[in-house]
N, C-alpha and C positions, 0 to 999 in steps of 0.2 A: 207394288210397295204399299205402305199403309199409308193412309193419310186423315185431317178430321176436316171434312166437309160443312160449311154451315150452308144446311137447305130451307131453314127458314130461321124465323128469331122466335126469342123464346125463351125458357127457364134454363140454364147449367144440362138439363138432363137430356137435350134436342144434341149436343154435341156427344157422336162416336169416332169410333174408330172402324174406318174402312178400305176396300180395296181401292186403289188406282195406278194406270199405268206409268212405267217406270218411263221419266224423261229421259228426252236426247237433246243434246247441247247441239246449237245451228253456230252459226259465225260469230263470235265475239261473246259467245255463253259457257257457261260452266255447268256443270252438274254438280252440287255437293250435296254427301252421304253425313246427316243427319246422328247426332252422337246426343243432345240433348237441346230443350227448346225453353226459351224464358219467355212466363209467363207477363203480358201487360194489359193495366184496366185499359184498355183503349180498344183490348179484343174483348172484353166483357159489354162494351159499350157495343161494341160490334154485334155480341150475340144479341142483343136486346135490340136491334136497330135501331141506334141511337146516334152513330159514329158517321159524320161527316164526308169523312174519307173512303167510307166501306167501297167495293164494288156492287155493280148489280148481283143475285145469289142464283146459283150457290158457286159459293168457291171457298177455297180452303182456307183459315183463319192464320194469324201468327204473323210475328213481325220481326223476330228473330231468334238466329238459333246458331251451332257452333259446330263443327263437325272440321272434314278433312274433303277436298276436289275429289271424286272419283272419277271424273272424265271434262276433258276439254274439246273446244268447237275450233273449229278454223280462226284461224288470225289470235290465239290465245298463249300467251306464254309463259303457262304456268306448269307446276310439276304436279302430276297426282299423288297423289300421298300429301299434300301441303296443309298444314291446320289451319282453319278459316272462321270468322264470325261472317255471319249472314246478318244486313238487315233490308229489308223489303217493307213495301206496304204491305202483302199478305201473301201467304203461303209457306208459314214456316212449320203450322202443325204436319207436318210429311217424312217419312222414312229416308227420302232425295228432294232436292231442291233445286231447278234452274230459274238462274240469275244470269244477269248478265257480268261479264268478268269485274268490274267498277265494285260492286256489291259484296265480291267477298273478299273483307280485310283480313290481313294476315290475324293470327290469334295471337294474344300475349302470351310469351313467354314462361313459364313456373306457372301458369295458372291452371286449374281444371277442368273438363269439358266443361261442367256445370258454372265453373265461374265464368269461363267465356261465352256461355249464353247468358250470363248475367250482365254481364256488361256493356254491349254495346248501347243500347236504347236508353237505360236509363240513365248510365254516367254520361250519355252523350247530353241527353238532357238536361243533367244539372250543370253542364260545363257550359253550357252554349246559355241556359237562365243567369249562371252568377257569370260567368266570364266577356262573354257577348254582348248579353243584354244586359243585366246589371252592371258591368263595368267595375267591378270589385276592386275593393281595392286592398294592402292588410290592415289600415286601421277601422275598417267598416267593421260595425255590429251587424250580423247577417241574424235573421228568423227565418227558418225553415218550418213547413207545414204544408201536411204530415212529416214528421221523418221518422216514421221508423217502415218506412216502405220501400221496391228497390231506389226512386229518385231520393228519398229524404236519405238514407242511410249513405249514397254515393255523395250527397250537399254537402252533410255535415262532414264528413271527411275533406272534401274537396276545401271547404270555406276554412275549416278550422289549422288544415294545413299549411295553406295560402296566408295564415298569421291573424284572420276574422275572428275575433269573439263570438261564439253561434249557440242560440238559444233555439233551442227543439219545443215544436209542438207535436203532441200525438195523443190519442184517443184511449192511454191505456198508461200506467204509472209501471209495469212493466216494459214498453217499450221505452220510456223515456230513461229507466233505469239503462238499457242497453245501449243507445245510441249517446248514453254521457261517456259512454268507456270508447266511443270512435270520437269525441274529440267536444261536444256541447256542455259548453259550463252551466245549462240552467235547463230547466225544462217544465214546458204548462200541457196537463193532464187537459185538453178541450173539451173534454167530458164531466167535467168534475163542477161540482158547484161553484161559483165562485171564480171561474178562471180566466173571466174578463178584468176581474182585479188585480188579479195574479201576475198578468199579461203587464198592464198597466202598468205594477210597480218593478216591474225590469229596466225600466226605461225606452228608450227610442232607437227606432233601427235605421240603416243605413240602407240595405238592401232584404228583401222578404221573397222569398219563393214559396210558392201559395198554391196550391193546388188541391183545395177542399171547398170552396166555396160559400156561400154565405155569412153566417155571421161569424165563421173562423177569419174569410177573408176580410169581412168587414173592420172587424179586430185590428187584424194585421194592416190596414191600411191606415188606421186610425193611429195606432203606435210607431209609424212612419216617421223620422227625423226629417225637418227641410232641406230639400236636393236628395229625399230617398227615392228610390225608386223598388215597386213591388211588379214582380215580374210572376205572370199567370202562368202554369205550365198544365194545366187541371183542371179537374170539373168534376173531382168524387164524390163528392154531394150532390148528383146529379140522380134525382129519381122522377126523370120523364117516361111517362106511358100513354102511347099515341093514343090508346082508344079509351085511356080513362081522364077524359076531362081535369076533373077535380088534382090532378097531380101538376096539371099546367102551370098555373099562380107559382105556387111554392119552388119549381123549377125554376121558373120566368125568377122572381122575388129573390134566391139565391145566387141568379149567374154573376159572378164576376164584373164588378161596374165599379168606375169611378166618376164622378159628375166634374165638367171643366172648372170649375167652378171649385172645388173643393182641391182640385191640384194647384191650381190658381193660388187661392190662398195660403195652403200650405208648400209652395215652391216642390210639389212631389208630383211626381209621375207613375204611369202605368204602363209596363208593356208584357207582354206575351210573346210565346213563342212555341212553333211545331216543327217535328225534325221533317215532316213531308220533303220540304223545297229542299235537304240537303241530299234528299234521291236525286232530286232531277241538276242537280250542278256537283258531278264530281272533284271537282277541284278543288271545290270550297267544303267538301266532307274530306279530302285527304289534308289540308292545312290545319283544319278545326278534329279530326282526329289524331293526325300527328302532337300536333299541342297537348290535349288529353291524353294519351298515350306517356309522350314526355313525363307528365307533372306525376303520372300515377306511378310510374316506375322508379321516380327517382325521392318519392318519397314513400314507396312500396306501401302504395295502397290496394287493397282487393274490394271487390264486390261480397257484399252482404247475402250468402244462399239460404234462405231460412227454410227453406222446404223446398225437398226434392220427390216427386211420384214418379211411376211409371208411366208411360208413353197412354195406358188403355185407362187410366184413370184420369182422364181430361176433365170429365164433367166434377167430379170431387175437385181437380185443382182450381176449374171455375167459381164452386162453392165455398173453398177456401179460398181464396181473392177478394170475391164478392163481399163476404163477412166483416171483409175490412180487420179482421181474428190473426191474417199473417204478419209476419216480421220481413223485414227485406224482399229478398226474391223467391217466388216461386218457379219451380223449374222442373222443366219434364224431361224424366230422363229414356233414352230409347236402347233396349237391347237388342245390338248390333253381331252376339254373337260373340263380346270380349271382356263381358261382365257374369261377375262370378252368382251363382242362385243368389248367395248372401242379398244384393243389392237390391233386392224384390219390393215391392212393397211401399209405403211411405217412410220419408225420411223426414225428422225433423233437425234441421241444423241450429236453431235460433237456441 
């Protein structure tokens, strides 16, 4: 099978595509056949060795993907042929994929490969920011930032349906243009001159999902209403480089802080959150995706695919990522042998 190994860290360009042996499912595992992979900055963090969570290298990248079982392990009771999302700590850039049975959810219904690898990671993450830990509620003013990326484009939907007034930040007056038409009444270009005033005269938020860091986050913590709380899910402003000193400060200078002292007197809080622990406790990922699942069907929301490549074009979708230049999800699509020449190539959906 094909798979993208990362054998060291590095620039976009260290990521190919290569041979590896086709798994076999043991007791309580699946094997699933690989239809397309969504892309997250959390594997860009990864090529660069930056990511927390990585394994020792090399091992293959990727946190999820969407495809169908083609073989099951002893003690499994599932059918093959079944449509499935994958998500794992890593190993989704692959042709086949063993997981253990817990790991792959049924796929949603009317959706397409490509939106079912858009969805699990990121709308998992902005359910479990606004719903979990922000504790939403519909009269809350929710800020989101970034959103016009997969988690902000899944927020603003999520928050604005749930009955949230939601105010979009992003890094581009096109995307804010897009992400008013999934449901945000206002929007601050965080690039643009001036957009701390901008910020400013919106008024005070209720709940803030933040995942840009520095002085966006600072912003957003400062525009806080008392009893708001700003919920980190991020670090894309994150330009650590081990062996170059001088980029430490300014890393260190942007991570995500609040001082007790400052919540204190504003009656506001800060919390964070990673989907890591919902691998390791299934029960509490079949509750909190049941829930998600629910709200998104019944108010037939979709995932945002702004760009779809091919399978051997990894390291471009890394460069598109990286750029911070995409819209919603990036997503790798794999020819399986049931897509027509047409589908070749780059797609842009945004």
């Amino acid at each position: 099978m094909r798979a993208v190994f990362l054998r060291r860290h590095g620039p976009p360009d260290v990521l190919r595509v290569t041979e590896a042996p086709d798994p076999t499912p043991g007791p309580g595992q699946i094997v699933v056949g690989v239809g397309a992979v969504g892309l997250n900055y959390a594997e860009v963090l990864s090529r660069k060795g930056l990511y927390g969570w990585a394994p020792p290298l090399p091992y293959v990248l990727g946190m999820e993907a969407a495809g169908s079982i083609e073989a099951v392990g002893e003690g499994v009771d599932r059918a093959v042929g079944e449509p499935v999302i994958v998500g794992l700590q890593h190993g989704a850039y692959a042709e086949r994929i063993l997981v253990r049975d817990h790991q792959a959810l049924p796929a949603l219904p009317g959706f397409s490969v490509e939106e079912n690898a858009a969805f699990g990671v990121n709308w998992l993450t902005a359910w479990v920011g606004l719903m979990e830990m922000g504790r939403l509620r519909p009269s809350d003013r929710v800020l989101v930032s970034p959103a016009g990326g997969g988690v902000g484009t899944a927020a603003v939907q999520i928050a604005s349906r749930f009955g949230c007034e939601v105010v979009a930040m992003a890094g581009s007056d096109s995307k804010l243009e897009r992400v008013a038409k999934l449901g945000a009444s206002a929007g601050v270009n965080y690039r643009e001159h001036g957009w701390e005033e901008r910020l400013e005269g919106l008024g005070t938020f209720d709940v803030a999902l933040e995942m840009v860091g520095g002085e966006v986050f600072r912003a957003a913590c400062a525009a806080l209403a008392p009893f708001g709380r700003v919920v980190v899910a991020g670090y894309a402003g994150l330009d650590y480089r081990r062996w170059r000193p001088w980029t430490w400060w300014p890393a260190w200078r942007g991570m995500p802080r609040m001082s007790l002292t400052d919540m204190l007197m504003g009656s506001r809080g800060m919390l964070s959150t990673h989907l890591g622990y919902l691998l390791r406790d299934p029960e509490r990922m079949r509750q909190v995706w049941s829930a998600l699942v629910a709200f998104s069907m019944e108010h037939n929301l979709r995932p945002v695919v702004g760009h779809v490549l091919p399978f051997e074009s990894i390291a471009d979708a890394h460069k598109l990522l990286e750029s911070r230049n995409s819209y919603g999800k990036v997503v790798l699509q794999l020819d399986r042998g049931d897509r027509s020449p047409s589908n070749a190539g780059v797609q842009d959906h945004s």
